[in-house]
C-alpha positions as CSV (number, residue, x, y, z in Angstrom):
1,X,10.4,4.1,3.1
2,X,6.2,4.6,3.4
3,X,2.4,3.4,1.6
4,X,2.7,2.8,2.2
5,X,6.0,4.1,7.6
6,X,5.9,6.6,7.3
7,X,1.9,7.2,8.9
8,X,0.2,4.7,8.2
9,X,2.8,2.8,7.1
10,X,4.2,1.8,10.5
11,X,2.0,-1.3,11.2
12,X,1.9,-2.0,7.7
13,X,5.7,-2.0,8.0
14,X,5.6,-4.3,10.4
15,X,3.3,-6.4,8.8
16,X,5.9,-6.2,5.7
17,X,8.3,-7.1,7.7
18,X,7.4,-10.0,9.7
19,X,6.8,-11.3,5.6
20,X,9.9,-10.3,4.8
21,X,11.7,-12.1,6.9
22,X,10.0,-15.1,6.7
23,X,9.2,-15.1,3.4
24,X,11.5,-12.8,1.6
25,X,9.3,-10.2,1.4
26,X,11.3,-7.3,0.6
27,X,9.7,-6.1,-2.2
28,X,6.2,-5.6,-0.8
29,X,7.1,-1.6,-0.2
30,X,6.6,-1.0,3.4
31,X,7.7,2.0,4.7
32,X,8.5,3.8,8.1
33,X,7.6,5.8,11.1
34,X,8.7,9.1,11.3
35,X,10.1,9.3,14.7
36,X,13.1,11.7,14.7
37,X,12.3,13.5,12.3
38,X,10.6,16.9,12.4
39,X,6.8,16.0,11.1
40,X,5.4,19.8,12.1
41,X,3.2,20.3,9.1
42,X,3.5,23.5,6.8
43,X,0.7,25.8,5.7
44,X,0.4,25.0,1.9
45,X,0.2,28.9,1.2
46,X,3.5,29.1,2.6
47,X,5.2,27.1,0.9
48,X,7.1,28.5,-2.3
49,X,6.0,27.8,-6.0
50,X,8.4,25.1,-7.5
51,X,11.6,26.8,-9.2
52,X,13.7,24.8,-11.1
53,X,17.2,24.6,-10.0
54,X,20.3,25.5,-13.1
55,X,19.8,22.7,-15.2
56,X,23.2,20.9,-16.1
57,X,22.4,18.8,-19.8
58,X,24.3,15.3,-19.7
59,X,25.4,16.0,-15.6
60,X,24.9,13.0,-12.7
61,X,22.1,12.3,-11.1
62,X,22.2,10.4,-7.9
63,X,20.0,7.6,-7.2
64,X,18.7,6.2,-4.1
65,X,17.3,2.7,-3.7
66,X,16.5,0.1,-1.4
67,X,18.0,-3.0,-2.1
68,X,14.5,-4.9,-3.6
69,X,14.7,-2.0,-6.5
70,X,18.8,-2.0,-6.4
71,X,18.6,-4.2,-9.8
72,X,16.0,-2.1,-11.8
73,X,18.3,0.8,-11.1
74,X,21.0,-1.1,-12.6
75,X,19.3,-2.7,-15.2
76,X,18.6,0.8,-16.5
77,X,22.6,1.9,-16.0
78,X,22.8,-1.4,-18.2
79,X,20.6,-0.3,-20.8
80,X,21.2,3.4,-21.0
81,X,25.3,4.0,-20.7
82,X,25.3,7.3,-21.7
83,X,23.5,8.3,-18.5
84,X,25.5,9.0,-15.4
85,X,24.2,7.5,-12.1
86,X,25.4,7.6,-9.0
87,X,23.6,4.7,-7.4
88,X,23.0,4.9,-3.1
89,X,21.8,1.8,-1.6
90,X,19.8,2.8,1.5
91,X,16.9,1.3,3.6
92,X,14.3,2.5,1.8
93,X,11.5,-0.2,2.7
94,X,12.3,-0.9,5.9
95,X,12.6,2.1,8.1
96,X,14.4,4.5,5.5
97,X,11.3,6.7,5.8
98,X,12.5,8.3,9.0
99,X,16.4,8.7,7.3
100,X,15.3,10.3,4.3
101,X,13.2,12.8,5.6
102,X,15.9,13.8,8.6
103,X,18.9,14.1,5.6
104,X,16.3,16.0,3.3
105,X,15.8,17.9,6.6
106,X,19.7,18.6,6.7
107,X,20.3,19.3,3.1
108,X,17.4,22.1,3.0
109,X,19.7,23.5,6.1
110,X,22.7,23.4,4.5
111,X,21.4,23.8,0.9
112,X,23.0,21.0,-0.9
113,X,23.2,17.0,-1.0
114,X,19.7,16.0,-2.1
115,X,19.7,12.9,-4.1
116,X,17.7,13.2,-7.8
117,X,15.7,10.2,-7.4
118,X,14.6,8.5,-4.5
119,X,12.6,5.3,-3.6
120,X,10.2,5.7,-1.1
121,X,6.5,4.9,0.7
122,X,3.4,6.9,-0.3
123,X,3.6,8.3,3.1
124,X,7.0,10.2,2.1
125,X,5.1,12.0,-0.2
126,X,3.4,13.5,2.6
127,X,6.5,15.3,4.1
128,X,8.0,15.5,0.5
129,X,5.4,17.6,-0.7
130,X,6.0,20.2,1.6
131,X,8.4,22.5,2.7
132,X,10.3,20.8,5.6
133,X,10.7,24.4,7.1
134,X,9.4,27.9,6.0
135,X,10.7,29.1,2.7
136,X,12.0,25.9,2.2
137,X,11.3,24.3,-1.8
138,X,9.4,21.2,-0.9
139,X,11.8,17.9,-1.5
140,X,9.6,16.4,-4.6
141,X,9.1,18.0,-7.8
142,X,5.9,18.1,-8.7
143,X,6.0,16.0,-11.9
144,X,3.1,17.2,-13.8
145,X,4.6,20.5,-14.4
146,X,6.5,19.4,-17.8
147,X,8.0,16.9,-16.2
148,X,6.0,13.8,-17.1
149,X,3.4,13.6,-19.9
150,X,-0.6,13.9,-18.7
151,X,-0.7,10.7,-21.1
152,X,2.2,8.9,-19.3
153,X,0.4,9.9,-15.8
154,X,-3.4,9.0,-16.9
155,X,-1.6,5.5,-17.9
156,X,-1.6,4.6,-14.3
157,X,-4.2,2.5,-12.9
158,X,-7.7,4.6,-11.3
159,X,-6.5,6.0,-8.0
160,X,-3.2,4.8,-8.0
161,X,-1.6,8.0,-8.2
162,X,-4.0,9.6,-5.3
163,X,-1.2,9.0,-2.4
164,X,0.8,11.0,-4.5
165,X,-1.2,14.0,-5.1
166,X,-1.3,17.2,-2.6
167,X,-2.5,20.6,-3.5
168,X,-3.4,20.0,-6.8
169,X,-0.1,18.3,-8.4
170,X,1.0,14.9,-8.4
171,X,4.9,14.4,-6.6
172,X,5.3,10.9,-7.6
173,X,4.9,8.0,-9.7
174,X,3.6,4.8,-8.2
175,X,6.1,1.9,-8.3
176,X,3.1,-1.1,-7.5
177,X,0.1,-1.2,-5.8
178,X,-0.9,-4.1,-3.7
179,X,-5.0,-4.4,-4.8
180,X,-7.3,-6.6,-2.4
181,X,-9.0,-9.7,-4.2
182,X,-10.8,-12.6,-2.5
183,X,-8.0,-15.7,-2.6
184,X,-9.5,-19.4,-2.4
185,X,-8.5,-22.9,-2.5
186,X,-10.2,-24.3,-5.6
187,X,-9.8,-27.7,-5.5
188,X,-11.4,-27.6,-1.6
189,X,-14.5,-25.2,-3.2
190,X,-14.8,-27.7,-6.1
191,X,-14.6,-31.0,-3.6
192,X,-17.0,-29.6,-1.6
193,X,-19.3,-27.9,-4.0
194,X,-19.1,-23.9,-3.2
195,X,-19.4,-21.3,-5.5
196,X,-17.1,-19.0,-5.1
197,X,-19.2,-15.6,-3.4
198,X,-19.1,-12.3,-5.2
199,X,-20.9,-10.5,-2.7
200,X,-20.0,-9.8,0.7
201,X,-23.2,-11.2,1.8
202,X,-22.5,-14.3,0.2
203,X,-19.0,-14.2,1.8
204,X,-21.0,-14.3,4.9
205,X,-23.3,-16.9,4.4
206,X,-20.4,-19.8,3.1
207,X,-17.9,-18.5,5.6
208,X,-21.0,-19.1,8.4
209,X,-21.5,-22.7,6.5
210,X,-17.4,-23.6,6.1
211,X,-17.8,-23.2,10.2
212,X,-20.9,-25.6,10.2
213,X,-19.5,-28.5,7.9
214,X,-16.0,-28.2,7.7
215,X,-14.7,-27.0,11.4
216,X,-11.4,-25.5,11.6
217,X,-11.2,-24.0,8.4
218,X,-11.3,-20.3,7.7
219,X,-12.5,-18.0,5.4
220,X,-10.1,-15.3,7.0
221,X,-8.2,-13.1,9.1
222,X,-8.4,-10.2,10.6
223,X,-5.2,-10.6,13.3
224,X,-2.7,-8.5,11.3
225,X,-1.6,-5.4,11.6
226,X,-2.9,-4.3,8.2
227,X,-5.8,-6.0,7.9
228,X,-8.0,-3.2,8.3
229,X,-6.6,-2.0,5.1
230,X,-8.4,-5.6,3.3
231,X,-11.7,-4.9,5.3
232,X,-12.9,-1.9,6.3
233,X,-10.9,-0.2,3.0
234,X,-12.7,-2.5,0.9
235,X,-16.1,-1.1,3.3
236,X,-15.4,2.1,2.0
237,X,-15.2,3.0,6.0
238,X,-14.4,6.9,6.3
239,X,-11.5,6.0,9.2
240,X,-9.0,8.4,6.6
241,X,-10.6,10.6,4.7
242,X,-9.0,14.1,4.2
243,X,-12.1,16.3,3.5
244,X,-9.5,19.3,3.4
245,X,-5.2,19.1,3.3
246,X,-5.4,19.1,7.4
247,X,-8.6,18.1,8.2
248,X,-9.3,14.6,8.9
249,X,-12.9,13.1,8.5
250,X,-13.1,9.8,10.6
251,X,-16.8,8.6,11.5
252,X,-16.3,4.9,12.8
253,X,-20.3,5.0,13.4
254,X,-21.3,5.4,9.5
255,X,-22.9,2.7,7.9
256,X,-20.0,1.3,5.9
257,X,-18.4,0.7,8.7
258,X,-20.3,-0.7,11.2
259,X,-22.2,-3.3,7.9
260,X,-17.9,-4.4,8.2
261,X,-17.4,-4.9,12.1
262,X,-21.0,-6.4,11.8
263,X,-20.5,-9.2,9.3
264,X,-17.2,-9.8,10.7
265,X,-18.2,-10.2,14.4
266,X,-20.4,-13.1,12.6
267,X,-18.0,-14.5,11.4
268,X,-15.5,-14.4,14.0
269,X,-18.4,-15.7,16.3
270,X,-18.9,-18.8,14.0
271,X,-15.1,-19.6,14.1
272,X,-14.5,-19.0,10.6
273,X,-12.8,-16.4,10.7
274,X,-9.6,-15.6,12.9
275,X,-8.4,-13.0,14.9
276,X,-5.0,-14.7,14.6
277,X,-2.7,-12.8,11.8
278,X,-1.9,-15.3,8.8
279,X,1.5,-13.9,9.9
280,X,1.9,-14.6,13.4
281,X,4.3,-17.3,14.8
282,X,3.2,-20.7,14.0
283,X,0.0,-19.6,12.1
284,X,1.9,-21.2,8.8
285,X,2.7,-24.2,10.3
286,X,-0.5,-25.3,12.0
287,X,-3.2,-24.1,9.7
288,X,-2.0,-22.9,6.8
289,X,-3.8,-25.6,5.2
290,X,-6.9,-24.7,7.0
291,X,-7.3,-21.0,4.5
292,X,-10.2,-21.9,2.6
293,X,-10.7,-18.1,1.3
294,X,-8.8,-15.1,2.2
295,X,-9.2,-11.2,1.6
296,X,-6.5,-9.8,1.2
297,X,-3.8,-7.9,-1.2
298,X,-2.3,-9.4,-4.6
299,X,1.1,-10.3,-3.1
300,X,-1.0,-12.8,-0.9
301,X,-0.3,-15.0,-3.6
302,X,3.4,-16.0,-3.6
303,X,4.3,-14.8,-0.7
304,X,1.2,-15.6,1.9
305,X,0.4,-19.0,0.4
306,X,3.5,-20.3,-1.5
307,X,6.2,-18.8,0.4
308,X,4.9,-19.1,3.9
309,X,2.0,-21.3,3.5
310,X,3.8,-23.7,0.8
311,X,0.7,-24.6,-0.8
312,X,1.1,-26.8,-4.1
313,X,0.7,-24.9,-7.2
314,X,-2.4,-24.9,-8.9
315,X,-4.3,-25.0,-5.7
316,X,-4.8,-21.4,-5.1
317,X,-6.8,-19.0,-7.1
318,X,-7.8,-15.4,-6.9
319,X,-11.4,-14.1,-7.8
320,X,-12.7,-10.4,-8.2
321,X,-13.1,-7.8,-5.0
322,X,-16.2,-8.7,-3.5
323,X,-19.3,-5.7,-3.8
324,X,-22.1,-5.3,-1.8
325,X,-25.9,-6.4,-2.8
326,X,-27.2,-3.5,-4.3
327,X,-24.3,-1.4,-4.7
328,X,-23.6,-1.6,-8.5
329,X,-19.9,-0.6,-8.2
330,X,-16.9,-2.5,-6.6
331,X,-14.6,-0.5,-4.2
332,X,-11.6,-2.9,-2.8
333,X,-8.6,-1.4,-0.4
334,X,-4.6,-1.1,-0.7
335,X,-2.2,-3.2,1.4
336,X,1.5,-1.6,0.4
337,X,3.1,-0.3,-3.0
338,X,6.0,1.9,-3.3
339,X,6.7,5.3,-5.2
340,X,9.8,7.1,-6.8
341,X,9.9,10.7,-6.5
342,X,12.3,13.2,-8.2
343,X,14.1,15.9,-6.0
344,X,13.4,19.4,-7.3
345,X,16.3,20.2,-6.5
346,X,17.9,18.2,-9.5
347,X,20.2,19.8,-11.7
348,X,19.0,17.4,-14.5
349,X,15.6,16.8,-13.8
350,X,15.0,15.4,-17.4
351,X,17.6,12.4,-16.5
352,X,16.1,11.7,-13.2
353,X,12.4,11.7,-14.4
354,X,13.8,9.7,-17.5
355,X,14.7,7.1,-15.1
356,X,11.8,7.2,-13.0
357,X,9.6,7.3,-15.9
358,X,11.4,3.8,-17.0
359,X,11.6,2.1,-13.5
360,X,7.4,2.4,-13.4
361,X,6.3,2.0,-16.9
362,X,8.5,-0.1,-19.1
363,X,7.8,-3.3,-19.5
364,X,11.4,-4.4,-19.7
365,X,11.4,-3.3,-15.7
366,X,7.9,-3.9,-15.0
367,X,7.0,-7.5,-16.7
368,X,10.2,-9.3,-14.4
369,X,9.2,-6.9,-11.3
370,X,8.3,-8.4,-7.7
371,X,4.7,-7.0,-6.9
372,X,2.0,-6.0,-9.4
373,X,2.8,-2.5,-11.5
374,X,1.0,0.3,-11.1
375,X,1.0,1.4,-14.5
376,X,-1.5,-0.5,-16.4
377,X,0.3,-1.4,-19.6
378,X,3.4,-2.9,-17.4
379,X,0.6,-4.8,-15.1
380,X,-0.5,-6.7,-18.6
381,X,3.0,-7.7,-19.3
382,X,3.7,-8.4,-15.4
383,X,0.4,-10.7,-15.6
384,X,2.3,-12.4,-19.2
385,X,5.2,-13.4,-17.4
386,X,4.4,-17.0,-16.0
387,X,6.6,-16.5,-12.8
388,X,3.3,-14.2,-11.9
389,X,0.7,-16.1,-13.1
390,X,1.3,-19.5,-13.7
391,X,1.7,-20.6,-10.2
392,X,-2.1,-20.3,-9.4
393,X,-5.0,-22.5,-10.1
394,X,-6.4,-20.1,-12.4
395,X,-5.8,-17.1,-14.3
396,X,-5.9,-14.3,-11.8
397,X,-5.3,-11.6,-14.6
398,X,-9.1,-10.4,-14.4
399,X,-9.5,-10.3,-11.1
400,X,-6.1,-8.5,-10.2
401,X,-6.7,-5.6,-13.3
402,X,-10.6,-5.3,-11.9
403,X,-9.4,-4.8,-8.4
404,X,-6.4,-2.4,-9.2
405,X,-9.1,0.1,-11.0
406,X,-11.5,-0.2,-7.8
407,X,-9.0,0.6,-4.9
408,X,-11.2,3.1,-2.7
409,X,-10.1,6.8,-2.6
410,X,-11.6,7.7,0.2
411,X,-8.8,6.3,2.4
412,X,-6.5,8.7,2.6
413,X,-2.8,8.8,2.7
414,X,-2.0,10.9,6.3
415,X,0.9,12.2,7.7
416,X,0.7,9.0,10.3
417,X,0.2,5.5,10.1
418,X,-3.3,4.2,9.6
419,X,-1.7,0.9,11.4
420,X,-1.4,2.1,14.9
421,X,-4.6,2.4,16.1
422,X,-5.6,-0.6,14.7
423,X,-2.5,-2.4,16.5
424,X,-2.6,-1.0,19.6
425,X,-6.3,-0.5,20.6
426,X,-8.2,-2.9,18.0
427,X,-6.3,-5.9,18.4
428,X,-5.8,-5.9,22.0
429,X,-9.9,-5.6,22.3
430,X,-10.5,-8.5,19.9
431,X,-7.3,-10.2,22.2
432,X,-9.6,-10.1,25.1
433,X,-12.7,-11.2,23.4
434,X,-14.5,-7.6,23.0
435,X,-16.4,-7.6,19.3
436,X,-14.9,-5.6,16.5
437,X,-18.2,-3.3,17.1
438,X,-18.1,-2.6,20.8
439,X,-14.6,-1.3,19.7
440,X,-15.1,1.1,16.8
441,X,-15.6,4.1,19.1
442,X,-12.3,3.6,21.1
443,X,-10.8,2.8,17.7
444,X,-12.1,6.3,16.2
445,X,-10.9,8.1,19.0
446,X,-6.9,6.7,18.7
447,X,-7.3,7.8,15.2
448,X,-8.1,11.0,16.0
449,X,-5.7,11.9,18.9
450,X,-3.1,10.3,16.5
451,X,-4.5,12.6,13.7
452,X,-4.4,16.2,16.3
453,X,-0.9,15.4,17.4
454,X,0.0,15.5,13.5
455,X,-1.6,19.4,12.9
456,X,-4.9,17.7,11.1
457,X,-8.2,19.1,12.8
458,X,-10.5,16.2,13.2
459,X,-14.0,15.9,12.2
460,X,-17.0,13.7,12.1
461,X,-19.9,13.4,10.1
């Protein structure tokens, strides 16, 4: 499902995935291109106002779930056996994103067969939310029409719910969010007497002195396919900023941007930090040990530095997002999270938003899940379960709840992956020793082919 392929959620997917399979990363919710599947956007004035189907008291409602969120659905069968479920196992974080929308495609032909509830990417919402064809009810339900409380919604964590919000209503609730924080290797600061930087600029100056007095070692990465999303989200760089439903703002030459290729050139000049992925082949293996800091999301944790790196516990701790001097607010960026939307086709839409309402808030789900709850009262008992938190070398509660309220807005979720462009014209330049600043205008331009040949009309300034 999404994010997450879905658009933007292609790279990220693959970033997801080459975790996943070396570190188990299922969970991390990754999501899916949309090849095959008929992406031709629809006119939000054409689309029909949501109608309720017959509703059915006590009926079935079918489930669909990828396999990471298989056991929450079952844990709520468990705990609720007077509900009837029909539970669907489908590839919902890896690739299910093209599958979901061709069948939703098929059962608005034939007018029957949508599931209730369905696990997806924040990029499903994009399709979901609109009528696959003309006169067509879009697939999702808009849930703040009496579906779910405005106190249950405003319970999310700031932004979180912005992927899933088109046209003025909000067609999902956010399964996790995957928050960017700066990562570090304590006992290595403390040895060598660093404080750990709050400002980017101070970020710049230690990463330019790890390079001077400690060679080899890195303050980070920018060789993956999603780490854009660490850097230039955090930047507050309009690369994906919907200034209207289908129109696109992407300026690569504003300030917040170019400050971003500009410190990191720097830094990628002075060796300290990489344009190798953490995730590529053999990074692990020959200098995994060699991550002094990292910026990056909050499932770098267990499955960047323990799972793949295997570094000892109580090495690695996480501090705040990092804010730039004079700027008195803290924006960070988004690296995955997954969503569950209801089908407004349901013929018991109170079941099915029961059970979505339960998979994102409770704490019974939430406290035991895999990657850090969206909804900010499970995130506190997510952060008091010591499988979460007691692996690190200090208590990253504070800086995981700062960053989830300062995730930047401003990067919009599109009907195409934010990844791509970044993959296929970034990397390569960086590959053949370009600077991430000579490259911004051939990256804006990828972006915004990528963006016309989705319907959006593409601006500037």
């Amino acid at each position: 499902m999404r994010s997450s392929a879905s658009p933007r959620a292609t790279r990220r997917h693959a970033v997801v995935r080459t975790a996943a399979a070396a570190l188990s990363l299922a969970t991390v919710a990754a999501l899916a291109g949309c090849a095959g599947a008929d992406t031709t956007p629809q006119s939000p004035s054409a689309q029909p106002a949501f109608t309720p189907a017959d509703q059915k008291k006590g009926s079935e409602i079918t489930v669909w779930a990828d396999s990471t969120r298989l056991p929450a659905v079952e844990a709520y069968q468990k705990a609720h056996p007077d509900k009837k479920l029909k539970i669907v196992t489908y590839d919902g974080g890896a690739d299910g994103s093209t599958y979901l929308q061709s069948k939703v495609q098929l059962f608005d032909r034939t007018g029957k067969g949508w599931p209730d509830v369905v696990f997806g990417s924040p990029t499903d919402v994009t399709w979901a939310s609109r009528a696959t064809t003309s006169g067509a009810q879009p697939f999702a339900a808009p849930l703040d029409q009496k579906l779910v409380p405005k106190a249950t919604l405003d319970g999310f964590a700031k932004g979180s719910l912005t992927p899933c919000q088109f046209n003025g209503h909000t067609y999902c609730l956010r399964n996790d969010i995957a928050q960017v924080v700066l990562w570090y290797n304590k006992p290595l600061m403390d040895e060598w007497g660093y404080q750990v930087p709050a400002t980017w600029e101070e970020y710049e100056a230690l990463g330019k002195r790890v390079a001077k007095d400690h060679p080899g070692y890195l303050v980070g990465s920018i060789g993956d396919t999603n780490s854009h999303e660490s850097y230039f989200w955090s930047g507050q760089c309009p690369a994906f900023d919907l200034v209207k439903p289908d129109t696109l703002r992407t300026d690569l030459q504003d300030p917040k941007c170019t400050r971003t290729a500009e410190l990191l050139d720097g830094l990628i000049s002075a060796k300290a930090v990489t344009t190798k992925g953490f995730f590529s082949q053999g990074f692990a293996k020959d200098s995994g040990d060699k991550v002094l800091m990292a910026y990056g999301p909050s499932w770098y944790g267990q499955y960047l530095f323990k799972a793949a790196f295997k570094a000892p516990a109580k090495q690695i701790a996480a501090a705040p997002p990092l804010k730039w001097e004079g700027e008195s607010t803290v924006a960070t960026g988004n690296v995955g999270g997954g969503v569950w939307m209801v089908s407004s086709h349901s013929a018991n839409l109170k079941a099915s938003t029961d059970l979505v309402t339960w998979l994102t808030t409770s704490d019974a789900n939430q406290a035991g899940a895999p990657t850090y709850p969206a909804y900010t009262k499970a995130a506190q008992a997510w952060l008091a379960n010591p499988a979460n938190n007691g692996y690190f070398a200090n208590d990253v509660s504070g800086a995981f709840q700062e960053a989830a309220d300062a995730v930047w807005t401003g990067w919009s979720n599109t009907r195409f992956s934010d990844a791509t462009a970044w993959s296929s014209v970034v990397l390569p330049a960086l590959t053949a020793g370009k600077s991430l600043t000579e490259t911004l205008p051939a990256w804006q331009t990828e972006i915004g082919n990528e963006a016309k040949a989705q319907g959006y009309k593409v601006v500037g300034k």
